[in-house]
C-alpha positions as CSV (number, residue, x, y, z in Angstrom):
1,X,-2.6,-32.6,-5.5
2,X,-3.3,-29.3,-4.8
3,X,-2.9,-26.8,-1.3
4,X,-5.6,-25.6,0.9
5,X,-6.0,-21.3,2.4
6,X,-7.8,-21.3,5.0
7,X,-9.2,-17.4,5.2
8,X,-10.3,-16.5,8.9
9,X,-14.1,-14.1,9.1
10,X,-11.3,-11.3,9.8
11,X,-9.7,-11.5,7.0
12,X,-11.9,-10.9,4.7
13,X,-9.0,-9.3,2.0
14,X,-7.8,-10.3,-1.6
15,X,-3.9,-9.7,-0.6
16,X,-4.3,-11.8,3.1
17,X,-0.7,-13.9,3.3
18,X,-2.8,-16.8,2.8
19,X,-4.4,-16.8,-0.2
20,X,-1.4,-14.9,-1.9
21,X,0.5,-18.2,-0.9
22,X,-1.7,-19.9,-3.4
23,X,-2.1,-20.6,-6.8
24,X,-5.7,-20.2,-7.9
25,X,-5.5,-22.1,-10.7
26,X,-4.8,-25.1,-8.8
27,X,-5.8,-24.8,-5.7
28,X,-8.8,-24.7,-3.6
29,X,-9.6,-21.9,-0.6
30,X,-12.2,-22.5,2.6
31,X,-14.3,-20.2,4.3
32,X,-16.4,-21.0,7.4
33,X,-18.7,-20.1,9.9
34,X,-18.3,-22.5,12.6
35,X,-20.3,-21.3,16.0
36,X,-17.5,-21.0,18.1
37,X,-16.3,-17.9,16.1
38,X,-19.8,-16.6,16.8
39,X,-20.2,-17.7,20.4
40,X,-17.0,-18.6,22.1
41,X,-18.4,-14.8,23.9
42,X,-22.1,-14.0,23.1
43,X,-21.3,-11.6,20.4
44,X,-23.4,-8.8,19.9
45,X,-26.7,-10.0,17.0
46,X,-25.1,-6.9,15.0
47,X,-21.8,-8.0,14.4
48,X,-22.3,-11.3,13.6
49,X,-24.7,-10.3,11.1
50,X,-22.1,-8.0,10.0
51,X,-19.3,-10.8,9.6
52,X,-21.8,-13.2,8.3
53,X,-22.7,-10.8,5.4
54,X,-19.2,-9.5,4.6
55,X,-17.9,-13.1,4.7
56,X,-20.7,-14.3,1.8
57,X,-20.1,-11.3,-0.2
58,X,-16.0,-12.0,-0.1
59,X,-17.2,-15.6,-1.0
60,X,-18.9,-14.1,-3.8
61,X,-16.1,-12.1,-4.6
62,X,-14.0,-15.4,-4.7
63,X,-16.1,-17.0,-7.1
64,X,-16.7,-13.9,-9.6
65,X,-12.9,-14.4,-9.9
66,X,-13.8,-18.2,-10.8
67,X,-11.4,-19.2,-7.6
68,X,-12.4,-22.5,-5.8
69,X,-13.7,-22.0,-2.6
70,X,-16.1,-24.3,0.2
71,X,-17.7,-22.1,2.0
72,X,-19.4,-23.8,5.0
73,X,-23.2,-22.2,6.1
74,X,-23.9,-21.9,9.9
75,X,-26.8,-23.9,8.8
76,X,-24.2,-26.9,9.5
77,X,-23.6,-25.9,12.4
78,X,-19.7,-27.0,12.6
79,X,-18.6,-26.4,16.2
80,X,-15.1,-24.8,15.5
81,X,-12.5,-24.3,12.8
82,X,-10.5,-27.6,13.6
83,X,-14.1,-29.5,12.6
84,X,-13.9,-26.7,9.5
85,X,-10.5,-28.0,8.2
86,X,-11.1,-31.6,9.5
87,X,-14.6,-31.8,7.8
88,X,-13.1,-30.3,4.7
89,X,-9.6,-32.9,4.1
90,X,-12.4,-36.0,4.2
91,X,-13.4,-34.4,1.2
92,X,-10.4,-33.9,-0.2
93,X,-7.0,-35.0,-0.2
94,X,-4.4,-31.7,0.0
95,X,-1.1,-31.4,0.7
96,X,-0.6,-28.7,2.6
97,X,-2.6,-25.9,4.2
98,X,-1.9,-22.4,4.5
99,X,-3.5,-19.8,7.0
100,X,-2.9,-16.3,7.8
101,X,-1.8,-15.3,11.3
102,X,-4.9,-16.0,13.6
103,X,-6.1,-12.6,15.1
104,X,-6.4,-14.1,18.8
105,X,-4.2,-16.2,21.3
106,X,-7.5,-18.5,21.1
107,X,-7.1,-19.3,17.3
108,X,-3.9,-19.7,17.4
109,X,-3.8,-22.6,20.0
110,X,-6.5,-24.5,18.0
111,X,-4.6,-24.3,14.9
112,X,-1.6,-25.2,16.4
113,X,-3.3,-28.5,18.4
114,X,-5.0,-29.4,15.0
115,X,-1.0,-29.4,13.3
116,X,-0.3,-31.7,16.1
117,X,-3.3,-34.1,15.5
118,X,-3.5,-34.3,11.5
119,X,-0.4,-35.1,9.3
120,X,-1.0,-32.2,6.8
121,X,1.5,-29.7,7.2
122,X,-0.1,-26.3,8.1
123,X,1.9,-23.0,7.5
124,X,0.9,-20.0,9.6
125,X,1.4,-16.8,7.6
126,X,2.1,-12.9,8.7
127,X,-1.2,-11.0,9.0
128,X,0.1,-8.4,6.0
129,X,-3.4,-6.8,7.7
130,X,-0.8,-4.8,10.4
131,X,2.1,-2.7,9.6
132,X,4.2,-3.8,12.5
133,X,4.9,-7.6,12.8
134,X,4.8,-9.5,15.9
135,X,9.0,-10.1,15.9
136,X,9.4,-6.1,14.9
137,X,7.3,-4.8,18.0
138,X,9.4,-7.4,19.9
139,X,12.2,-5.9,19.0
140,X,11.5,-2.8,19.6
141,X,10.2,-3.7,23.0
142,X,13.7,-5.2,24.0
143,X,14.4,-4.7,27.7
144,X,12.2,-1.3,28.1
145,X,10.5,-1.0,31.6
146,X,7.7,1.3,29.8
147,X,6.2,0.1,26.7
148,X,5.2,3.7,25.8
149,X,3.1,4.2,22.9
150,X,3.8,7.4,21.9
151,X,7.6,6.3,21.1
152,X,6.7,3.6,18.9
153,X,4.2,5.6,17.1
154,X,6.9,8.4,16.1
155,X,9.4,4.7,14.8
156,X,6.0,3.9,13.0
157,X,5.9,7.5,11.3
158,X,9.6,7.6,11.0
159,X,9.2,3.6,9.0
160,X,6.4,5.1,6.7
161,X,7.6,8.5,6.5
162,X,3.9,9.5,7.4
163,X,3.5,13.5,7.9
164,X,7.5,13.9,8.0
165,X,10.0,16.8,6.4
166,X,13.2,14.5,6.2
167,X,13.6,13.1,9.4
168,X,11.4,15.7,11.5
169,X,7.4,15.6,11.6
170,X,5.4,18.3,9.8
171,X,4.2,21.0,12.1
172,X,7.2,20.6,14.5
173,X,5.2,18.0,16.4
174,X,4.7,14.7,16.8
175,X,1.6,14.9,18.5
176,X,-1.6,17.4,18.4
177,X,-4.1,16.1,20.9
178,X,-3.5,18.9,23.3
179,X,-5.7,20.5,20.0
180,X,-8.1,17.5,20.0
181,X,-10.4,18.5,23.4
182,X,-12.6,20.7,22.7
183,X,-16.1,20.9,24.1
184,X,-19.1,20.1,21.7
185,X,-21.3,23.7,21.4
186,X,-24.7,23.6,21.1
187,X,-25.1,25.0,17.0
188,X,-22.6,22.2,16.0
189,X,-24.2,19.9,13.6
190,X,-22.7,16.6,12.6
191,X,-22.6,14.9,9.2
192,X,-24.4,11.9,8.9
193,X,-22.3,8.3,9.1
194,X,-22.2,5.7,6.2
195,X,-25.2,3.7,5.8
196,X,-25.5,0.5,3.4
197,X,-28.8,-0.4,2.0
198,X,-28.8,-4.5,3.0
199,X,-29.5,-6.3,-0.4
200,X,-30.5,-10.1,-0.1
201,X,-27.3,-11.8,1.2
202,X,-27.3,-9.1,3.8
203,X,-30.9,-9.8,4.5
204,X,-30.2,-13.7,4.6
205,X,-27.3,-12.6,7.3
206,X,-29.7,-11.0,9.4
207,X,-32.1,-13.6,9.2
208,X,-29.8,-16.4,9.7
209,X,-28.5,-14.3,13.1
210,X,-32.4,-14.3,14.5
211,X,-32.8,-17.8,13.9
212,X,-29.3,-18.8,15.3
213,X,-28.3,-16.1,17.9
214,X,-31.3,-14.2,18.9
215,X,-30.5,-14.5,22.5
216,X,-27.4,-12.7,21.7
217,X,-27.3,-9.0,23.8
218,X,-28.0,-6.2,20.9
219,X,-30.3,-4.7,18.6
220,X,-30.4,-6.5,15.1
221,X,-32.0,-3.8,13.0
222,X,-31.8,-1.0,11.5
223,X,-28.5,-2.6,10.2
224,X,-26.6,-0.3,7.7
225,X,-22.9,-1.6,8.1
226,X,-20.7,-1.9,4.6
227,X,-20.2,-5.4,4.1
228,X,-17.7,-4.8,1.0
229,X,-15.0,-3.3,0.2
230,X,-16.5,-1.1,-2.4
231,X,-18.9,0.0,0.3
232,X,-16.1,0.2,3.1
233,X,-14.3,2.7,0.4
234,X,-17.2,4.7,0.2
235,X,-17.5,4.8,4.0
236,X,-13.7,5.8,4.3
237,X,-14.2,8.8,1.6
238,X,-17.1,9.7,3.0
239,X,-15.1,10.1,6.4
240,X,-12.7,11.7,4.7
241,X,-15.2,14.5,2.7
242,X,-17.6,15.4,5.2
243,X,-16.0,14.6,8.7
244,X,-12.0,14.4,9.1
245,X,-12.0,18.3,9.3
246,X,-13.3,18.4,12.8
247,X,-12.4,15.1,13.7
248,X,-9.9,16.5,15.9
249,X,-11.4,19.5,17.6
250,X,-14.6,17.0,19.0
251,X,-13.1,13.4,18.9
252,X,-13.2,13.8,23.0
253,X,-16.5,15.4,22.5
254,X,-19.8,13.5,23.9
255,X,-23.8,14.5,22.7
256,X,-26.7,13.3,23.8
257,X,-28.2,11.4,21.4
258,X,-25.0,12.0,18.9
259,X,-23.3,7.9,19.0
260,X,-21.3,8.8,15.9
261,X,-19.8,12.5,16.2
262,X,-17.2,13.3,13.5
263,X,-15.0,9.6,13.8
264,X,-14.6,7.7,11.4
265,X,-16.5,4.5,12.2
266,X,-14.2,2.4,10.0
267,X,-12.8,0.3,12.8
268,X,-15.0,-2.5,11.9
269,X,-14.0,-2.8,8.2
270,X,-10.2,-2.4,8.9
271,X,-10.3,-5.2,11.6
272,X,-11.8,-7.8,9.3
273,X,-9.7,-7.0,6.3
274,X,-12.1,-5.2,3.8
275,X,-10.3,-2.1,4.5
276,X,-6.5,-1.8,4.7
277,X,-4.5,0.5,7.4
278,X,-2.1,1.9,5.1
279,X,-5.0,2.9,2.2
280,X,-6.5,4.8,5.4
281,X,-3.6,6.6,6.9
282,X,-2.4,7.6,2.9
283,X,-6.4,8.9,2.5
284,X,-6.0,11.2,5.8
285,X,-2.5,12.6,4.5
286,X,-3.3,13.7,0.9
287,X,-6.4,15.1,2.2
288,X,-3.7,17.2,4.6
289,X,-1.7,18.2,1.8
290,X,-4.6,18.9,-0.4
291,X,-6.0,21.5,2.2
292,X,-8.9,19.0,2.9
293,X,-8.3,18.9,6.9
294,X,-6.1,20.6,9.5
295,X,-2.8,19.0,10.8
296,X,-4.6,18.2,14.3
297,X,-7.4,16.2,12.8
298,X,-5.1,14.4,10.1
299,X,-2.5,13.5,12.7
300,X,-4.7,12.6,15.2
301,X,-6.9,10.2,13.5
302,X,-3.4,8.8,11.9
303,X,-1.7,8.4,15.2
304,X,-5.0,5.7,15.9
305,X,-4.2,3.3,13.4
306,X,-0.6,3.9,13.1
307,X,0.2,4.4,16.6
308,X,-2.4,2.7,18.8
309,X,-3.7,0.2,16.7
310,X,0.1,-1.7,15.5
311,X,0.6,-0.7,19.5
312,X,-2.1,-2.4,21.5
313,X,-1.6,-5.5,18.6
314,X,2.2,-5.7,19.7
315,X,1.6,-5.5,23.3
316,X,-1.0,-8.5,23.2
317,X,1.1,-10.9,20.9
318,X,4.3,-9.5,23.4
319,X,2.6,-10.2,27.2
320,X,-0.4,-13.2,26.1
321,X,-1.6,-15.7,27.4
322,X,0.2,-14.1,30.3
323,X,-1.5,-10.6,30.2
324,X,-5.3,-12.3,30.0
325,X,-5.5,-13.1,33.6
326,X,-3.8,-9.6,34.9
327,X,-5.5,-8.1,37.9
328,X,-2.7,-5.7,39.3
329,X,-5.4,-3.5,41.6
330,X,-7.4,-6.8,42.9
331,X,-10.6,-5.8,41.6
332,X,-13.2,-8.2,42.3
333,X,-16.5,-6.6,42.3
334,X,-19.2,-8.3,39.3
335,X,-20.4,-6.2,36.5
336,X,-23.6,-4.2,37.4
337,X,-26.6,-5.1,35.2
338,X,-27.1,-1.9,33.3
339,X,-24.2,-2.2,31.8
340,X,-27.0,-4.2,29.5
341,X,-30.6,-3.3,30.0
342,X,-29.2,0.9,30.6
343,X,-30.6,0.7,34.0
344,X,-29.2,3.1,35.7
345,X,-30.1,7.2,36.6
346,X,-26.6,7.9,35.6
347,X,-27.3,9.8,32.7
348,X,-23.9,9.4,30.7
349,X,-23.9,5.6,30.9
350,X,-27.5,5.4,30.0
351,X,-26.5,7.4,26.9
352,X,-23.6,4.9,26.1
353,X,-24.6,1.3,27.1
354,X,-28.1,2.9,24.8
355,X,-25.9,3.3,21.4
356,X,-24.3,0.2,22.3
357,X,-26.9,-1.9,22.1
358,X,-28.0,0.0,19.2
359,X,-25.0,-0.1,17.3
360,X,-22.4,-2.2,18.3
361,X,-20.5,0.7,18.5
362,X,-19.4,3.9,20.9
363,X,-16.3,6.0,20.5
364,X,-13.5,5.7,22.4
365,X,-14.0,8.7,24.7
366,X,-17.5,6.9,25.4
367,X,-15.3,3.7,25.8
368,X,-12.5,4.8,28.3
369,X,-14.0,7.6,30.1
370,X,-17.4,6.5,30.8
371,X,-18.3,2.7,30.9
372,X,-14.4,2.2,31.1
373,X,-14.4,4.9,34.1
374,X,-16.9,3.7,36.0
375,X,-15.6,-0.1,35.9
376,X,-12.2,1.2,37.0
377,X,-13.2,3.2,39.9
378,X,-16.3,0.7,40.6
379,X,-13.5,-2.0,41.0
380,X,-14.8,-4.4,38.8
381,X,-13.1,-8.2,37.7
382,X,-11.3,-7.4,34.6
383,X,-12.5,-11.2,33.8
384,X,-16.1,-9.5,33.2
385,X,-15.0,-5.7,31.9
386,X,-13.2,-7.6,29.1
387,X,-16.0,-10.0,28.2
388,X,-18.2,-7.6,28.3
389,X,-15.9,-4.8,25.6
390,X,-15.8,-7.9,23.4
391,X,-19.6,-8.9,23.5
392,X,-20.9,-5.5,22.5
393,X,-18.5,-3.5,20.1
394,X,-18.9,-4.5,16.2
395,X,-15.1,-4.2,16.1
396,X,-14.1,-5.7,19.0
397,X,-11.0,-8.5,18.7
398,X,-9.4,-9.7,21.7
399,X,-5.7,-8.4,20.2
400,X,-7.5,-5.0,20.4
401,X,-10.0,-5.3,22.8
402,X,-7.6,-6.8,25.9
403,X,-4.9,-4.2,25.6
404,X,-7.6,-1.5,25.4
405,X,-9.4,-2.5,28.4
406,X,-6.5,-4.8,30.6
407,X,-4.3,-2.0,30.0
408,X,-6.1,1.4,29.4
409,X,-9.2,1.5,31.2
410,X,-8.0,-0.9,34.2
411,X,-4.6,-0.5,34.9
412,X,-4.8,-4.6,35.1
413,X,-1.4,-4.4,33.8
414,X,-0.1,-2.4,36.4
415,X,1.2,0.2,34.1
416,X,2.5,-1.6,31.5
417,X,0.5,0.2,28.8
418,X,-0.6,3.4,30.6
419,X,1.4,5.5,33.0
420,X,-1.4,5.9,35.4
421,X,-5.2,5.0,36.0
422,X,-7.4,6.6,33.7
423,X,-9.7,7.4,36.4
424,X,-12.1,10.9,36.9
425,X,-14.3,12.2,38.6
426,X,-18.0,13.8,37.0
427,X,-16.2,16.8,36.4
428,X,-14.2,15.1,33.3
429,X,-18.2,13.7,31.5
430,X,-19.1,17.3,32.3
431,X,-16.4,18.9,30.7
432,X,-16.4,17.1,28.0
433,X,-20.2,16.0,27.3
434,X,-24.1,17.2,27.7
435,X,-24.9,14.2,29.7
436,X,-24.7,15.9,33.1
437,X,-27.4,18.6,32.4
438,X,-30.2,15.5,31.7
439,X,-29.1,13.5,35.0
440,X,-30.7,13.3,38.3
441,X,-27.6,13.3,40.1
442,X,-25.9,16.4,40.6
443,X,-21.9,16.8,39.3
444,X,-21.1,19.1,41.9
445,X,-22.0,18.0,44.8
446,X,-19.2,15.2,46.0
447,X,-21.5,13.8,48.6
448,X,-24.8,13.0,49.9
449,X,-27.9,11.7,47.8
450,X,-28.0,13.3,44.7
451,X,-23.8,13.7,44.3
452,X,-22.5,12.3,41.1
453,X,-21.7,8.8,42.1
454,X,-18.4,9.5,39.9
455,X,-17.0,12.2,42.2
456,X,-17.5,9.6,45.6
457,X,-16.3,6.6,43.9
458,X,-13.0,8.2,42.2
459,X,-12.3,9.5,45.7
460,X,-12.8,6.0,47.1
461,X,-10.8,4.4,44.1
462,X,-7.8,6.5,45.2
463,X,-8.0,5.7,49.3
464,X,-9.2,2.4,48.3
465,X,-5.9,1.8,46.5
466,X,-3.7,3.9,48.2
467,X,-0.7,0.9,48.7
468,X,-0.4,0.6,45.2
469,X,-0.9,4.1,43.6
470,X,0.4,6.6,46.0
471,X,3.7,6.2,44.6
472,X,3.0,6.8,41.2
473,X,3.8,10.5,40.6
474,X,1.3,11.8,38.4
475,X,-1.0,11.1,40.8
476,X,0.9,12.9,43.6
477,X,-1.5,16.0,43.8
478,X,-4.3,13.8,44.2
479,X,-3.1,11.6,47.5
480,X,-1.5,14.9,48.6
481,X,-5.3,16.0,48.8
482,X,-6.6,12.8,50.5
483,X,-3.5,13.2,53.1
484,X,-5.1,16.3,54.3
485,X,-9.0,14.6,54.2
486,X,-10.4,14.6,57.9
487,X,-10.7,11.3,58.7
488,X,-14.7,12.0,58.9
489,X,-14.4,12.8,55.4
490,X,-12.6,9.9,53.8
491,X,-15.0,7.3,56.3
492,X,-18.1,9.4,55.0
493,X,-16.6,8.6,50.8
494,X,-16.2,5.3,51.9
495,X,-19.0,4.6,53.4
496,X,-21.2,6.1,50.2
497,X,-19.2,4.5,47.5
498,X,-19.7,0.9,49.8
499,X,-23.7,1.5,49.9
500,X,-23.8,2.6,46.3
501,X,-21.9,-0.5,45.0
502,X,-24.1,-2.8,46.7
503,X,-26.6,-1.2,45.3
504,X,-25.7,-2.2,41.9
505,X,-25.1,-5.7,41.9
């Protein structure tokens, strides 16, 4: 009798708990793509072709190695992973099954129901795919009022002794971002990002996504994701050779036209397992020591997986199912349709609801400050904001996705994550983008018809939530401002950001 590893489409990885639980001599592994992983939110037509691809080639993988594996088509069209498993023990009798940690609240719950329904013990592994386990950031959490990241990313450096002299960090800093905001100039010409060449299980991928999920929102093709690990090395070293070295001067910087900048664009391959976090954060620091890149950029793109990314994973497995229904500012207002079809005169989120339908992907400047912004001070349902985040985005999870957008571009959480609403006016996209110079609306003016509808609506964000925020003091300049307002003034903002919103939906 043998046992069963069930391997997960994100975790797509030769050392996942799961299969290292095994013995391959013996025992047999299953891989499926049931709809529901595809579907459960209309993912975007790119990513699924991207998971569909990289799971066949890690099946192939499997069976170069001469391991047994059932790998189940979408062509069966298997509703979920409970029908996966079910579908799989009428075939054959094992005696136990063994899965790595789920990556959402969602897959969890259905594993956990199945173990309640079948008499085959299943064991639910650590996800050796994080560097932080669930019961350490609980820990570390305790009885802290503020969860702040920045804290547990120096513990994180301190653990791995990442960019450390002893017990200090090199450069006498823990942090460099105050390095990290520079403006884009106009000479500045940026290196190409990795592009894979789709050989015929790719192709089949693609195919099998516009026969199955061409009403998904997105762009299909060109597709040029890795969908190895061999080719998710390459796109790490190419990151690494041609881009790290300015990643930190312009990875707040936005260009027209420009989706990928200098980042590193390996968020999707980490967050299914072809790529590993620590292999990335070691890469970054030898190319430091080796005189590759400058401190800013190596820390800064370290402090991403290392910090935020073992952070926003903690806080989700900490505050769910709890922290998925969060709405500490009341927002109600529906998502506006261009946050599809790019509908909109507003040049900046024409730019960046463009390259996400294009590719699945924006940076995270893009992310927070833009179509983030604009949801926050547009006071839209967190319920839509985070269904939309984890439609479009190739590397969208909900452990990342939730935290990210709940917490950091919402304030849903009331604070938990952030210590105050990311919220800005044009000035901010202006500062920090060409976006504004291609717009019909005007950045400086602050009313009247062609004002930036960012600079009414942040004003109207603040009055609007005046109960809740005025007491937060890093926002104390800012309601010290609208105290003085002329009541004329504040009715006039108002009265804009109300006709504007209607506009919209």
């Amino acid at each position: 009798m043998s046992k069963l590893c069930l391997i997960l489409p994100n975790q797509l990885s030769l050392s996942t708990s799961s299969l290292q639980a095994i013995d391959p001599k013996i025992d047999h592994i299953l891989i499926a793509e049931t709809l529901d992983h595809f579907t459960h939110v209309k993912h975007h037509q790119k990513k699924i072709a991207f998971l569909l691809s990289a799971m066949r080639h890690f099946a192939q993988e499997l069976d170069n190695l001469k391991l047994n594996c059932t790998y189940i088509n979408i062509e069966q069209q298997l509703p979920a992973i409970e029908d996966a498993i079910e579908h799989t023990l009428k075939e054959s009798n094992f005696t136990e099954i063994y899965v790595t940690y789920p990556a959402d609240y969602r897959t969890l719950q259905q594993i956990q129901a199945l173990k309640k329904r079948i008499s085959t013990p299943i064991h639910i592994l650590p996800d050796e795919n994080f560097l932080c386990e669930t019961e350490e950031f609980e820990k570390w959490a305790g009885h802290k009022k503020q969860l702040r990241m920045e804290f547990f990313y120096r513990s994180m450096r301190q653990k791995y002794q990442i960019l450390m002299e002893g017990k200090e960090p090199i450069g006498g800093k823990w942090n460099f971002d105050t390095q990290n905001r520079k403006k884009a100039p106009k000479s500045l010409q940026v290196p190409d990002t990795y592009h894979a060449k789709p050989n015929k299980i790719t192709l089949k991928a693609i195919a099998d996504t516009q026969q199955y999920f061409n009403h998904h929102f997105g762009d299909l093709e060109p597709f040029f994701f890795a969908v190895t690990r061999q080719q998710a090395l390459k796109a790490l070293d190419q990151f690494i050779q041609e881009r790290l070295c300015l990643f930190g001067d312009y990875q707040d910087a936005m260009v027209e036209k420009e989706p990928f900048m200098f980042h590193a664009h390996i968020s999707f391959y980490l967050n299914c397992g072809l790529l590993q976090p620590l292999e990335c954060i070691q890469a970054a620091e030898t190319a430091y020591h080796s005189h590759q890149a400058p401190l800013n950029a190596v820390e800064g793109f370290i402090r991403q997986i290392l910090g935020w990314r073992e952070y926003v994973r903690g806080i989700y497995w900490l505050k769910m199912p709890e922290y998925a229904s969060m709405n500490f500012l009341g927002a109600k207002n529906k998502l506006p349709s261009f946050y599809w079809n790019a509908d909109t005169k507003m040049n900046c989120l024409k730019q960046c609801v463009t390259e996400t339908k294009n590719n699945a992907y924006a940076h995270h400047i893009q992310r927070l400050m833009v179509l983030g912004n604009f949801a926050l001070i547009a006071g839209i349902d967190p319920k839509y904001v985070n269904e939309w985040y984890l439609i479009v985005y190739a590397d969208a999870y909900e452990w990342v996705e939730m935290p990210n957008v709940s917490g950091m571009v919402l304030f849903a959480d009331g604070g938990l994550l952030a210590s105050k609403p990311y919220a800005a006016s044009g000035s901010y996209i202006h500062k920090m983008s060409n976006y504004c110079q291609n717009c019909e609306f005007n950045v400086k003016d602050k009313l009247g018809e062609k004002a930036c509808p960012f600079n009414y609506l942040y004003w109207d964000f603040l009055i609007r939530n005046k109960k809740v925020l005025s007491s937060n003091q890093r926002l104390g300049f800012m309601y010290a401002m609208i105290n003085k307002m002329p009541e004329e003034q504040v009715t006039a903002i108002q009265n804009q950001a109300e006709k504007f919103l209607q506009q919209q939906t």
